[in-house]
N, C-alpha and C positions, 0 to 999 in steps of 0.2 A: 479705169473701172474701180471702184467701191466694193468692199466688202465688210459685212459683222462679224462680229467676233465676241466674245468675253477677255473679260481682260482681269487675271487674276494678280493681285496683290499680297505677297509672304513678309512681314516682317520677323526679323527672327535674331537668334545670337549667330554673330560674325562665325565664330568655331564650327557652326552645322552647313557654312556654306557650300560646301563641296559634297555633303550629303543629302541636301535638299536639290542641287544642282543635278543630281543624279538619279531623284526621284521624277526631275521633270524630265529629263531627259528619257526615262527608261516608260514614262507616260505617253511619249510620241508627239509633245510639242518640238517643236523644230527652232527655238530658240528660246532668250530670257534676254532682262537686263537687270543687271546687281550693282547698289549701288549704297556707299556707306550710309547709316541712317543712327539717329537719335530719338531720343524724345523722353516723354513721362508716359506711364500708364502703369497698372494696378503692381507692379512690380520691381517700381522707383523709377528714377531717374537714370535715362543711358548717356553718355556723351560719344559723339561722333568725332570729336577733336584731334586733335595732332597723333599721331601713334606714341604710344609710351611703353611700358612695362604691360600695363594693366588691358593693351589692343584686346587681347583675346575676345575680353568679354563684350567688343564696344555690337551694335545690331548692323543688320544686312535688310536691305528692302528688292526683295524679286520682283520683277514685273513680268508677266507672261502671258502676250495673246496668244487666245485659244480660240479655234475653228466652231468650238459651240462647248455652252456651260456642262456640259458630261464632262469633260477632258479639264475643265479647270477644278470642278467638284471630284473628280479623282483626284489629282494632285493635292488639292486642300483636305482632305480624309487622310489621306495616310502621313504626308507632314504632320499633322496635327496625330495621330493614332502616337505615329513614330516618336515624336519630342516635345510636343505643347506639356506633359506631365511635367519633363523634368529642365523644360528652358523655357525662357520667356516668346512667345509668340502670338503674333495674328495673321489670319488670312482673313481675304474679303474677297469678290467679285464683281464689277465694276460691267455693264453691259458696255461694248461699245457699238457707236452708231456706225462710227465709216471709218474703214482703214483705209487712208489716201498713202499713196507711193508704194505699198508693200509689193515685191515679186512676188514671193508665198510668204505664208507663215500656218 
């Protein structure tokens, strides 16, 4: 069996992942996946590379199906309320068509 879902996208700085973790969690999604992330955008350049001195600042990319876009439009309002002023971030929402193998989520 098949199911929809939304499927929200956080990019963020590595340092808030434990509090963005926590945002989703306290939202009522039932899981995530975090995974190190790079790139360019209005805020320079990040590197995702080897860990150094400088880890702290490197970015974290959330991935989190949600049962329907309320629950992923919560989560993306208050991350973004919370820390887009004073860290680098993006969220988006992504529909999805079928969630194949999933128990729940």
């Amino acid at each position: 069996m098949t199911q929809k879902a939304s499927k929200l996208v956080i990019v963020t700085e590595k340092v808030l992942l434990k509090k963005v973790a926590k945002i989703i969690d306290e939202a009522g999604a039932t899981g995530y996946t975090v995974v190190a992330a790079g790139g360019k955008g209005s805020r320079g350049v990040r590197s995702s590379g080897q860990p150094s001195v400088g880890d702290t600042f490197s970015n974290v990319k959330f991935e989190v199906l949600t049962p329907n876009r309320d629950m992923a439009v919560k989560i993306s309002d208050r991350v973004a309320a919370e820390f887009f002023d004073d860290y680098s971030g993006i969220a988006y929402i992504c529909d999805v068509m079928e969630v194949l193998h999933a128990h729940t989520f």
